[in-house]
N, C-alpha and C positions, 0 to 999 in steps of 0.2 A: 263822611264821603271819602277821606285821603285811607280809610280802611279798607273801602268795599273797590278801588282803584289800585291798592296795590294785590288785592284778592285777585282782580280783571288781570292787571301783569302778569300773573304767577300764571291762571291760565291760559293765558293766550302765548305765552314764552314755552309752557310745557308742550302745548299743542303744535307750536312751530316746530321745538324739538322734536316731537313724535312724527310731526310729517316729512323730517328728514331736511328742513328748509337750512340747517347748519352743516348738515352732512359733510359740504365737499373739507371745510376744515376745519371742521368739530368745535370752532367760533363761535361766541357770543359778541354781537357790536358792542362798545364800548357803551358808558353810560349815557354821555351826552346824546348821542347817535340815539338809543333806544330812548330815550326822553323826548327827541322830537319825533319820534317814529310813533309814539305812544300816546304824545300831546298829553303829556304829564311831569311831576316835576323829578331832580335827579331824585330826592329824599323819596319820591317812590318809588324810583328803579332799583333804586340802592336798599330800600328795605324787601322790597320783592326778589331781589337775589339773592340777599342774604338770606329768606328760607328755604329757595330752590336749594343752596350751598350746603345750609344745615340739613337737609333730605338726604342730600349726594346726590340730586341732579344734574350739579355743576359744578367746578372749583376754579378757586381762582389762581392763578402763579406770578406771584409777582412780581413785576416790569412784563410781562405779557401779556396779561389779561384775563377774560374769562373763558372757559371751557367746557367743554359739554361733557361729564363723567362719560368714557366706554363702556364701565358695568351696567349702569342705568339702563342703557340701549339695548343692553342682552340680556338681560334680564327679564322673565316674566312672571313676577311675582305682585302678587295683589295689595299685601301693607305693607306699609312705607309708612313706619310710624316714626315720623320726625319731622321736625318746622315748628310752628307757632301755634298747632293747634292737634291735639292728641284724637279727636272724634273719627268715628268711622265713615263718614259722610268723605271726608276729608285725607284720609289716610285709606282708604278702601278706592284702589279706580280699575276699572275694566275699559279698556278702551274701546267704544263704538256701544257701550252699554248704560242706561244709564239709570240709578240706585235710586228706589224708592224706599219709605216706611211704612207702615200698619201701626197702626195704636188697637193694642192688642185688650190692655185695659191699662189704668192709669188709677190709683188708691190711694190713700192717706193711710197710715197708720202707725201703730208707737213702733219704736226700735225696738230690736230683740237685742239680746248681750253681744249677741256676735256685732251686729251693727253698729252699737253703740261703741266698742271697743276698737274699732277700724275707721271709724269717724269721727271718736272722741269727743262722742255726744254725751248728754246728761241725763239723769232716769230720766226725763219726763221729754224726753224731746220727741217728735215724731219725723217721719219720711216719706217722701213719695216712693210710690212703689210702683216702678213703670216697666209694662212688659212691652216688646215690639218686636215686630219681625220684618227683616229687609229684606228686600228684591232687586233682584238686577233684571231689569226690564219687568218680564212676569216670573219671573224662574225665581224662586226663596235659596237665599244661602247664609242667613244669619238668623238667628233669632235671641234676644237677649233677655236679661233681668238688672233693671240696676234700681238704685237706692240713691235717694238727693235729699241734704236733711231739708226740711222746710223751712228754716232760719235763713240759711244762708239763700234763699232762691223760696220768696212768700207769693210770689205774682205766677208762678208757677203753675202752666194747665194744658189741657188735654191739643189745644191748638199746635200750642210750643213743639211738646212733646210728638205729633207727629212731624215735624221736621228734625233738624238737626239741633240739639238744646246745646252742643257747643259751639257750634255758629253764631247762637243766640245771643250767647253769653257773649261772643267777644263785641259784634258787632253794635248789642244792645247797651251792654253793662259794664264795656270795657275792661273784662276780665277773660284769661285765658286759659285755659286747661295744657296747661305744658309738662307736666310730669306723670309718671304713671308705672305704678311697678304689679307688671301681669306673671302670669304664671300662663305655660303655654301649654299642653299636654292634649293626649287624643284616648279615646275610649269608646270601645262598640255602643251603637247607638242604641237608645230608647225606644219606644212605643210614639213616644211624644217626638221624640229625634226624625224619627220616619215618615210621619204625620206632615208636621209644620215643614222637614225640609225634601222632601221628596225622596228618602233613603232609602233602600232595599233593608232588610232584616239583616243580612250580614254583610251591612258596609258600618263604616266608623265615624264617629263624629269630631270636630278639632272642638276645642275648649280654652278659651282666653278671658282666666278670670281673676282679678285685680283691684287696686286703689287709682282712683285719678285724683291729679291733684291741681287746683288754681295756682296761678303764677307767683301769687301772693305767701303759699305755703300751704294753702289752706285744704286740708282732702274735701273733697266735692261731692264725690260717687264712687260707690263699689256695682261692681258690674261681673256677668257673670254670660259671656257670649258662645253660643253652641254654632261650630260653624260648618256649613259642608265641606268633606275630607279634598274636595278635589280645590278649592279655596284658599287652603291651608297652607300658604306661600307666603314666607315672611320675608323682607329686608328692610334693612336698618343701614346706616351709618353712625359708625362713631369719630366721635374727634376725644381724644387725651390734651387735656392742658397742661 
């Protein structure tokens, strides 16, 4: 429950954000303040900021307080891949829209060398092999391919799989998907590219394909996401230690 409460924080804090209710100056209430505003404890105001922080939401300056990023607000770009949880579910938001999945099909099958070598699997291990396609609202602007060994996630099925399977993980399994090293690049579209995402013959498609990895170290999934060109809006924050 203290997981799915500081999830509630983070979006009802973005939301406020987004509606401008910090605006006059650019303020966050301190924590005690948002604890009884929230009828929650500080330990989860305090973790619910620290990932709006780690996004670049917000920062903090200290003996001041907290504040609301300026780039955040002008910005209008779709990932925002950063926080405690790398999924697209999650790190994908359109405002006043909102993101569904397709379970496109859902396989077992053995690893190929490529897979094997990227997951650090063993001859004989096998993978789920899950395709899906996302929507924002009814409109398709993602569709993916990704690979989960079947060791590390045995309960594993078609249910799961049409939600979000790193929400799953954190909320279920107490494991997180925090790291993830993609490769971002764009390329005129397929047959299939036009098909699934509504593309004309000479438009382009964005391509986000990568390792994710559990918090623990462990690679999780290789994924392989085709996305529409108009979509293809990235930010990030980074911090240097």
């Amino acid at each position: 429950m203290a997981d799915l409460a500081y999830q509630r924080i983070i979006n009802e804090l973005k939301n406020s954000i987004n509606n401008g209710d910090f605006a006059e100056t650019m303020k966050l209430p301190d924590e005690r303040s948002l604890s009884e505003q929230y009828n929650v404890s500080r330990s989860t105001i305090k973790r619910a900021l620290s990932v709006l922080s780690h996004r670049g939401t917000i920062f903090k300056k200290r003996g001041s307080g907290t504040f609301i990023n300026p780039l955040y607000l002008k910005n209008n770009n779709f990932f925002k891949y950063n926080g405690s949880n790398l999924g697209i579910t999650d790190s994908f938001t359109v405002p006043g829209k909102t993101q569904n999945i397709q379970l496109i099909s859902f396989d077992v099958i053995k690893a190929d060398e490529t897979t094997k070598r990227d997951l650090f699997l063993k001859e004989d291990d096998f993978v789920y092999k899950i395709e899906r396609l996302r929507f924002l609202d009814d409109e398709p602007f993602l569709s993916e391919i990704s690979y989960i060994p079947i060791k590390l996630f045995p309960d594993l099925n078609s249910d799961i799989a049409s939600k979000s399977i790193f929400n799953y993980m954190e909320e279920k399994k107490n494991l997180k998907v925090t790291n993830s090293y993609l490769t971002i690049s764009t390329e005129p579209s397929n047959k299939n590219d036009q098909i699934k995402l509504n593309l004309k013959t000479n438009e382009p498609v964005g391509i986000m394909s990568g390792i994710f990895f559990l918090n623990n170290g462990t690679p999780f999934e290789i994924s392989t996401m085709r996305v529409h060109y108009k979509y293809m809006k990235y930010d990030t924050f980074i911090t240097v230690s």
